[in-house]
N, C-alpha and C positions, 0 to 999 in steps of 0.2 A: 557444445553449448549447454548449459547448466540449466536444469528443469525451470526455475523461476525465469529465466527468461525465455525459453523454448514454447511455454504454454501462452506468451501472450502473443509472441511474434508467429505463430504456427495459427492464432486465431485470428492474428488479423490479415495475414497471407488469406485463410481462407473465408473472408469477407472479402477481401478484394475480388478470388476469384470468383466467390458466388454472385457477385456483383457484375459481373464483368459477363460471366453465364448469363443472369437476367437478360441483358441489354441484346447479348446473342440469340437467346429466346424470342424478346418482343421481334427482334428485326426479321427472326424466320417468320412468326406469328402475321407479320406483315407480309409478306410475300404471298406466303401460300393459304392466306383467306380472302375471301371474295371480298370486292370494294365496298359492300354495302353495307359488310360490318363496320368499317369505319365511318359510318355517318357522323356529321356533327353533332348529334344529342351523345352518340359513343364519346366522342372528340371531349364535350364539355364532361361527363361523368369522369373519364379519367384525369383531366385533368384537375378539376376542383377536386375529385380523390387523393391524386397525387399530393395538389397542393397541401391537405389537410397531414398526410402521411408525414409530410419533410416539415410540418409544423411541429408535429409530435417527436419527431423523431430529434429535431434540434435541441428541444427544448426538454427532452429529455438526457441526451449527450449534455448539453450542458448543464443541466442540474444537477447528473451524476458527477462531470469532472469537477466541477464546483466544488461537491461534495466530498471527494477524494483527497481536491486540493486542501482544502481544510483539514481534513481529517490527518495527511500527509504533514501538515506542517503542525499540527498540533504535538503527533510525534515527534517530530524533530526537540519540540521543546521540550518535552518529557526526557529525552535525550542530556537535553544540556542543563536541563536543572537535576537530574540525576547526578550528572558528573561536577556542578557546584555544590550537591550536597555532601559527595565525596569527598571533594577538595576540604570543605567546612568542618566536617566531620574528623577530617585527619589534624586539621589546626587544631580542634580543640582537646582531640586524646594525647597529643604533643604534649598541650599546653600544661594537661593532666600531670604528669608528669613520666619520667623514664619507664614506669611497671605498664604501660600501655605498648609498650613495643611491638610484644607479641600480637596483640591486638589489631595494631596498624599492617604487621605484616599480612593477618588472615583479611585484612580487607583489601590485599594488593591483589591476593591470592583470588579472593572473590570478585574483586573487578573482570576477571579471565572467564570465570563458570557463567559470569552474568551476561557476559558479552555474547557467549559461546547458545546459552540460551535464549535471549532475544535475536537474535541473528540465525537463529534454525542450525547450530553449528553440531548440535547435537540434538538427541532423542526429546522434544516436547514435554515442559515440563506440567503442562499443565492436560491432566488426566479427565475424559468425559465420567468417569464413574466416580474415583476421589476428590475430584476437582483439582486446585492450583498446590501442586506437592513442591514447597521451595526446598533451594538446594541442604545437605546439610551444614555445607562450610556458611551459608549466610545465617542458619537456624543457630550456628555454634559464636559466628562473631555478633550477633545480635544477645544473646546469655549472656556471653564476658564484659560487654558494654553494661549491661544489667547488674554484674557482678563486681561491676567495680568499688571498690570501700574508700569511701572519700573520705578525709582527715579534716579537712580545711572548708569553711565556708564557699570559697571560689572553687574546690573539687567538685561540692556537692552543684555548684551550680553548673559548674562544665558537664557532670554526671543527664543531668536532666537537659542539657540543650541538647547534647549528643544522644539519648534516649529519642528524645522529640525528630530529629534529624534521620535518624536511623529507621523511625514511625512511617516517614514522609516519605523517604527513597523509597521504602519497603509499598508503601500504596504507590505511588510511582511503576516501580515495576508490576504491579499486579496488572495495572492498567495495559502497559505494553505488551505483556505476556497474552491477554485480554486480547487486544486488539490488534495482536501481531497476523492472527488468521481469519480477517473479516474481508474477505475476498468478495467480489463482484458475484453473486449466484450464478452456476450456469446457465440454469434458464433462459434467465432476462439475457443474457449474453445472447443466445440463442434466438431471441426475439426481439431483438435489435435489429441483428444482421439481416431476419427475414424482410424487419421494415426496412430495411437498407435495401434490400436486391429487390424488392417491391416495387420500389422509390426507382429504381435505375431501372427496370424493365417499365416503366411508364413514360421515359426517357423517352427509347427508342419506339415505341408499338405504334404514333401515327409521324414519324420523322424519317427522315432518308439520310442514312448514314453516309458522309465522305471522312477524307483524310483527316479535316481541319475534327468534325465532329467526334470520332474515333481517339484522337488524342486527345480533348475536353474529356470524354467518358474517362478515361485512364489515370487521368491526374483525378478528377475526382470522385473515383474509385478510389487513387491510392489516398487522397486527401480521408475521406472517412474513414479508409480501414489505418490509418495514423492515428485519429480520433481514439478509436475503438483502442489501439494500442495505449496509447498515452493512459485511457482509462486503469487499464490494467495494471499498466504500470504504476499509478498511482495507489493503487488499490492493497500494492504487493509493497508497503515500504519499507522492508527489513530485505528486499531481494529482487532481483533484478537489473536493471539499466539505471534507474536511479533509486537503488536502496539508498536512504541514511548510513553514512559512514560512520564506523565507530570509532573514528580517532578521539574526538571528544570523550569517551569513554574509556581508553587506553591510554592517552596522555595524560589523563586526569592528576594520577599520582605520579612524583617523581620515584627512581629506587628507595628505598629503605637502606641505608648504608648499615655495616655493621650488623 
């Protein structure tokens, strides 16, 4: 199983099971202490506790997946307007006329290394010391675009869309490369689960577990630690169960014949 999806599915296995430990806790916790700790003022403290616990804790899960989900599709669109600026960029070096060839070809060429670096397919291109070191085959097809010598009124102006176009993709990917590793902090992760297995050990500590009970705990055990996965997963969108697929980015250009 591939590291980006091993670290979310390996954390939310162990949320469920710390979770599920809680409940085994409170229900020792009940046995083997005297009835008097259970008194009703105990009774009302954990419960309006609990209550306030599974308030924060909701409304935190969902502000996070909220936030993921947005942030997830936001990507995606960065995605797809990268690969029409592709597309646009290639009609108008066409339109340039034949001496663009070699041009068109380094940008098929660079579709590949782009893909390869958003998608973690290689080594990070973006360095905490240098900061964002772009490829050199984009540093070289962004020059030749530069370089090109227009004759004609309409070169010069195909010259300067595709300049401007080239500008766009290029902040575009900056963003992506940016925001390809802005993962969930461990921490909070860590301090979730505690309010989760908090949350489920206040379940059982004044209740008498049967069958029917035992199974409710276990679905909704696995229900949050699903949660908690989903977060991740969203969190991760170049990788994992639902990365962003790069067809859009690969289909983009047809071959260059000849």
């Amino acid at each position: 199983m591939p590291e980006t999806i091993l670290i979310p599915f390996l954390t939310a296995v162990a949320s469920f099971v710390l979770m599920l430990l809680g409940c085994m806790a409170a229900a020792h916790l009940r046995r083997v202490l005297p009835d008097h700790h259970f008194s009703e003022d105990a009774r009302d403290i954990v419960r309006l506790g609990a209550a306030l616990l599974a308030t924060i804790s909701a409304l935190v899960l969902s502000l996070l997946i909220s936030s993921a989900s947005n942030s997830y599709e936001a990507q995606r669109r960065e995605i797809r307007e990268i690969s029409a600026n592709l597309v646009l960029l290639d009609v108008l070096l066409a339109e340039f006329g034949p001496e663009t060839r070699p041009i068109r070809r380094s940008e098929r060429e660079a579709v590949e290394t782009l893909v390869n670096n958003i998608w973690r397919k290689v080594p990070a291109t973006l360095d905490l010391e240098r900061g964002f070191m772009p490829a050199a085959i984009t540093h070289r097809l962004h020059e030749a675009i530069r370089g090109l010598m227009p004759v004609t009124d309409i070169q010069r102006e195909i010259r300067t869309q595709a300049n401007q176009i080239a500008l766009d993709s290029a902040r575009a990917r900056y963003m992506l490369y940016e925001g390809a590793d802005a993962r969930l902090p461990t921490p909070f992760v860590f301090i979730v689960i505690g309010w989760l297995t908090i949350l489920f050990m206040s379940f059982c500590l004044f209740s008498n577990l049967n069958r029917i009970a035992v199974v409710a705990l276990v679905l909704l055990a696995a229900s949050a630690a699903s949660a908690l996965f989903l977060l991740l997963e969203l969190s991760d969108p170049f990788g994992g169960l639902l990365r962003i697929s790069d067809a859009p980015l690969r289909l983009a250009l047809p071959p260059l014949n000849g």
